[in-house]
SEPAMAR-28760 format. One record per atom (N, C-alpha, C): residue number from 1; residue in one letter; atom name; x negated, y negated, z. Coordinates in nm, 4 decimals. Atoms other than C-alpha are relative to their C-alpha. Layout:
BEGIN
[NUM "A" "CA" [X Y Z]]
...
This chain:
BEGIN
[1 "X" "N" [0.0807 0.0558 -0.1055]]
[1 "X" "CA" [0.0497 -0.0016 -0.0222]]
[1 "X" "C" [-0.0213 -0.1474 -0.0300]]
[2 "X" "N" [0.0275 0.1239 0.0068]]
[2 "X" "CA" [0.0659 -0.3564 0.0307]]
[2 "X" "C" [-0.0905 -0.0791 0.0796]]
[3 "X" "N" [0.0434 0.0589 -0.0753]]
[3 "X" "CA" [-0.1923 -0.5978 0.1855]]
[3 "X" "C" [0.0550 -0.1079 0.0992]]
[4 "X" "N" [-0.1114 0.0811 -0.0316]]
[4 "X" "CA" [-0.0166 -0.8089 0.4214]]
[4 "X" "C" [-0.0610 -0.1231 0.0190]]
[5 "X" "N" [0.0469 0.1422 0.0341]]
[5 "X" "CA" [-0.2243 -1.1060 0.3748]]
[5 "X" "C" [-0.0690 -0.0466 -0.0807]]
[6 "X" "N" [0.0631 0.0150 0.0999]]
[6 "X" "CA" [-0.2850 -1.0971 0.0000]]
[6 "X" "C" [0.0388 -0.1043 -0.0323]]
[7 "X" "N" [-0.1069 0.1220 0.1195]]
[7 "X" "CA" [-0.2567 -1.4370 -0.1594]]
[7 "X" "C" [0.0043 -0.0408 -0.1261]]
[8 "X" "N" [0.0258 0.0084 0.1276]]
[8 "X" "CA" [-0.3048 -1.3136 -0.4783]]
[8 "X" "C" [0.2198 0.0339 -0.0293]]
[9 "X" "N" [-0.1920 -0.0782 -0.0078]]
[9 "X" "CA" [0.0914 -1.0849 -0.4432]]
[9 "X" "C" [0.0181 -0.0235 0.1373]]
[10 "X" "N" [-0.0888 0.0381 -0.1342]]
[10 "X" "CA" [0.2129 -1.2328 -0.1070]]
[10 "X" "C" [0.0338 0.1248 0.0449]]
[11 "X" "N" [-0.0845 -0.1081 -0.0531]]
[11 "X" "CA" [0.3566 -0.9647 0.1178]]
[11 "X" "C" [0.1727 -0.0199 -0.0514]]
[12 "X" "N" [-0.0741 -0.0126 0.0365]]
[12 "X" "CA" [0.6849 -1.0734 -0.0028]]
[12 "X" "C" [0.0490 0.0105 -0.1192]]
[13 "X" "N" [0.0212 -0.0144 0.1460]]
[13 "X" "CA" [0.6615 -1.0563 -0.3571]]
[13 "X" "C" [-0.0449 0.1767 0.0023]]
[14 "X" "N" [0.0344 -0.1062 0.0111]]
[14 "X" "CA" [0.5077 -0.7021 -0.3073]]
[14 "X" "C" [0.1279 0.0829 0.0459]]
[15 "X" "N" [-0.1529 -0.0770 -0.0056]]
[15 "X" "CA" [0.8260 -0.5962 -0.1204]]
[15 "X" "C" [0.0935 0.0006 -0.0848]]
[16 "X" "N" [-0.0624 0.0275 0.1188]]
[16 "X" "CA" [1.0226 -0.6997 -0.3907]]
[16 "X" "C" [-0.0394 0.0914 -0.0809]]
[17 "X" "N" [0.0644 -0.0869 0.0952]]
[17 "X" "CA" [0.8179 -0.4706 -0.6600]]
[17 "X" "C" [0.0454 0.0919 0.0962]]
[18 "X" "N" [-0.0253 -0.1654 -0.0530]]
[18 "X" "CA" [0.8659 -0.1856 -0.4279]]
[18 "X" "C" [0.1667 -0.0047 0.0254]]
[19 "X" "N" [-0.1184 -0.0199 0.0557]]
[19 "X" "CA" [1.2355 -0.2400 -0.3812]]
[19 "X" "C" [0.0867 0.0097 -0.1297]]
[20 "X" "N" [-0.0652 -0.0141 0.1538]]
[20 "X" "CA" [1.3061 -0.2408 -0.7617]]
[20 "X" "C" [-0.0513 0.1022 -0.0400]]
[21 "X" "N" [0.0149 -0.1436 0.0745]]
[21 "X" "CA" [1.1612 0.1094 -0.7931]]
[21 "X" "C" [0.1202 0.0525 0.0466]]
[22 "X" "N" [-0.0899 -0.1044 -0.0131]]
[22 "X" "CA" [1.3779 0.3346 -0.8637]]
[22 "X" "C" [0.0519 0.1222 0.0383]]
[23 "X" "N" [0.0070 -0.1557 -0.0557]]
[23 "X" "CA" [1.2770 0.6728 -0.7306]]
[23 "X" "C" [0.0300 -0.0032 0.1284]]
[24 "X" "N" [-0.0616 -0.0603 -0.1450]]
[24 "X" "CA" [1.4728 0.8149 -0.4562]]
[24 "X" "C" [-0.0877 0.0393 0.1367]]
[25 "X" "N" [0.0704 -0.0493 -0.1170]]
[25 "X" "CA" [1.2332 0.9342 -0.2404]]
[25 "X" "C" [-0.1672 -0.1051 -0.0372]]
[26 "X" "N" [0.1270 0.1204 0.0076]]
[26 "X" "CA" [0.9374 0.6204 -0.1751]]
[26 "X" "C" [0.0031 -0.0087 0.1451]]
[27 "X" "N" [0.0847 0.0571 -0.1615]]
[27 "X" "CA" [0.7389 0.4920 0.1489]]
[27 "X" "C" [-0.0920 -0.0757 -0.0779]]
[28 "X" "N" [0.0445 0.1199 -0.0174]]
[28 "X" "CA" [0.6378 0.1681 0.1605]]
[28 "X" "C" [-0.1540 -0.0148 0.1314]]
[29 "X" "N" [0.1098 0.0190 -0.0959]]
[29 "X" "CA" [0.3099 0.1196 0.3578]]
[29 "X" "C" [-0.0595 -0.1518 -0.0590]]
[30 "X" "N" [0.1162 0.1955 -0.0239]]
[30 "X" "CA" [0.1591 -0.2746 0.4779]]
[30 "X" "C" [-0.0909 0.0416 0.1041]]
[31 "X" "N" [0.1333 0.0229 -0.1069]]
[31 "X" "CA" [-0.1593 -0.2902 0.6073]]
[31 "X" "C" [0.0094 -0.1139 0.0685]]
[32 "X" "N" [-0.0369 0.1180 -0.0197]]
[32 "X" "CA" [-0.0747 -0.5899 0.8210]]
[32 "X" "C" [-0.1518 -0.0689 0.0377]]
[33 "X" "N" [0.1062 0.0800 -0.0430]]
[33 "X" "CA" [-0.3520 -0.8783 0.8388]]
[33 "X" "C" [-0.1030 0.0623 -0.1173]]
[34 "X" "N" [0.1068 -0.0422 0.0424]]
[34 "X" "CA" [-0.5409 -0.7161 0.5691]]
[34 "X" "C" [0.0036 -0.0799 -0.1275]]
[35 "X" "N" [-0.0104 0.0664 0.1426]]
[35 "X" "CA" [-0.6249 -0.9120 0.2375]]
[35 "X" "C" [-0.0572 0.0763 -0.0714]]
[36 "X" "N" [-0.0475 -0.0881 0.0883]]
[36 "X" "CA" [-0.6214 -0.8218 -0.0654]]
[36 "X" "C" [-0.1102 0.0706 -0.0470]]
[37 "X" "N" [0.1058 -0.1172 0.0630]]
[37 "X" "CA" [-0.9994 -0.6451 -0.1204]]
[37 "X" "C" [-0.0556 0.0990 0.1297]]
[38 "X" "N" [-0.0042 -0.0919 -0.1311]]
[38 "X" "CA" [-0.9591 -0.5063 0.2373]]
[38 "X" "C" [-0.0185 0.1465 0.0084]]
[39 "X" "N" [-0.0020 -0.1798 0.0310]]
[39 "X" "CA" [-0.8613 -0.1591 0.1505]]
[39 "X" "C" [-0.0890 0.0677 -0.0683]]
[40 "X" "N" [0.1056 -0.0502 0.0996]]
[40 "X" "CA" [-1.1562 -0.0871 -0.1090]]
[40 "X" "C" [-0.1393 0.0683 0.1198]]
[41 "X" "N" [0.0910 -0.0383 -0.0923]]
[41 "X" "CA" [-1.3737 -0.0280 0.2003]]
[41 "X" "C" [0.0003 0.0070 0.1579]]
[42 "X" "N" [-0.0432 0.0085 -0.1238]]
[42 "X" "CA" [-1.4335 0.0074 0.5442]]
[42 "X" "C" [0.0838 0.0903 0.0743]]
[43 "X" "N" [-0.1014 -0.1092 -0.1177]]
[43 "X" "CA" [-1.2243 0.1767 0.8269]]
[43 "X" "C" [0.1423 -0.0251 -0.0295]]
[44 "X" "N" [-0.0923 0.0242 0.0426]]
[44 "X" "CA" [-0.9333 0.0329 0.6346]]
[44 "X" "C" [0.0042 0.0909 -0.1589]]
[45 "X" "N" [0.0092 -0.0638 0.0968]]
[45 "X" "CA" [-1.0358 0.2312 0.3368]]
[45 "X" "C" [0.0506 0.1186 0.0132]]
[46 "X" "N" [-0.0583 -0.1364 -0.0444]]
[46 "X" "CA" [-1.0601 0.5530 0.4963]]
[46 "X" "C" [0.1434 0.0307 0.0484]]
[47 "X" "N" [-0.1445 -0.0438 -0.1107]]
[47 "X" "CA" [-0.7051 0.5100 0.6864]]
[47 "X" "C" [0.0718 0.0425 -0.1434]]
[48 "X" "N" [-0.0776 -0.0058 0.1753]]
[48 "X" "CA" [-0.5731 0.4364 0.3052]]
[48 "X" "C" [-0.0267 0.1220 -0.0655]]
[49 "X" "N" [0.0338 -0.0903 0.0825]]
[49 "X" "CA" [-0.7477 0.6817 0.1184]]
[49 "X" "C" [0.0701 0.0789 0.0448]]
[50 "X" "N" [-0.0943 -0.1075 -0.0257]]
[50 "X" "CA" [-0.5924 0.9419 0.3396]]
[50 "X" "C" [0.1314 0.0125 -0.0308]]
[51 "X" "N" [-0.1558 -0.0315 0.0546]]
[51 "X" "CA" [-0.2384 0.8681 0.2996]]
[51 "X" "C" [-0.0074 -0.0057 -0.1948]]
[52 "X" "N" [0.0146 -0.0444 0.0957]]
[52 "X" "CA" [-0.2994 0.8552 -0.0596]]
[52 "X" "C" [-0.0374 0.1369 -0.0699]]
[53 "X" "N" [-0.0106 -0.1296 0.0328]]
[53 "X" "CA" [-0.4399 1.1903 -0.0815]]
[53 "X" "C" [0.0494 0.0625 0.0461]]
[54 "X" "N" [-0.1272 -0.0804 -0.0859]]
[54 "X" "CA" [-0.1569 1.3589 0.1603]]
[54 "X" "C" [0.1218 -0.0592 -0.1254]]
[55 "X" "N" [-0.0865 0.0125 0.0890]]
[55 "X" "CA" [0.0429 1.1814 -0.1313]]
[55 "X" "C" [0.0267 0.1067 -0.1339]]
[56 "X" "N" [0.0398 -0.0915 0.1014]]
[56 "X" "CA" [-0.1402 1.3386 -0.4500]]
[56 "X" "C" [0.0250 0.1952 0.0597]]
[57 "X" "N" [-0.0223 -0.1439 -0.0855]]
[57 "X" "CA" [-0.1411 1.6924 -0.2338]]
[57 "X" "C" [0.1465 0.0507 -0.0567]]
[58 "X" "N" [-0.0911 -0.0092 -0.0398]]
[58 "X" "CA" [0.2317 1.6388 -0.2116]]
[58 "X" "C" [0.0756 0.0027 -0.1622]]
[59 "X" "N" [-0.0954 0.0952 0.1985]]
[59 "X" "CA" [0.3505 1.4995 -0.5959]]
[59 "X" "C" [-0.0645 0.0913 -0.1090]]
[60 "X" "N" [0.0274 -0.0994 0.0530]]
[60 "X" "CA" [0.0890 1.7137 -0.7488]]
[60 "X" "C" [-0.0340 0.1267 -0.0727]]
């Protein structure tokens, strides 16, 4: 999960890190317009948190 208007890791610098993993099976998620302490709270939290725990559920 990348912020797409962190200017601590740029959105393109973060794509980068996620294309050099290696595991076959990945999803990429940008929050677009969101900086980078965005996701810790808020109605941007909750959207996150969920796909994170439909992740853990899944990996497990």
């Amino acid at each position: 999960m990348i912020a797409g208007d962190d200017r601590v890791n740029p959105l393109p610098q973060g794509i980068a890190l996620f294309d050099i993993v290696a595991a076959a099976e990945k999803k990429l998620h940008v929050e677009a317009e969101a900086k980078r302490y965005a996701r810790y709270s808020g109605p941007r939290f909750d959207h996150l948190i969920a796909q994170q725990i439909d992740w853990y559920r899944a990996w497990l």
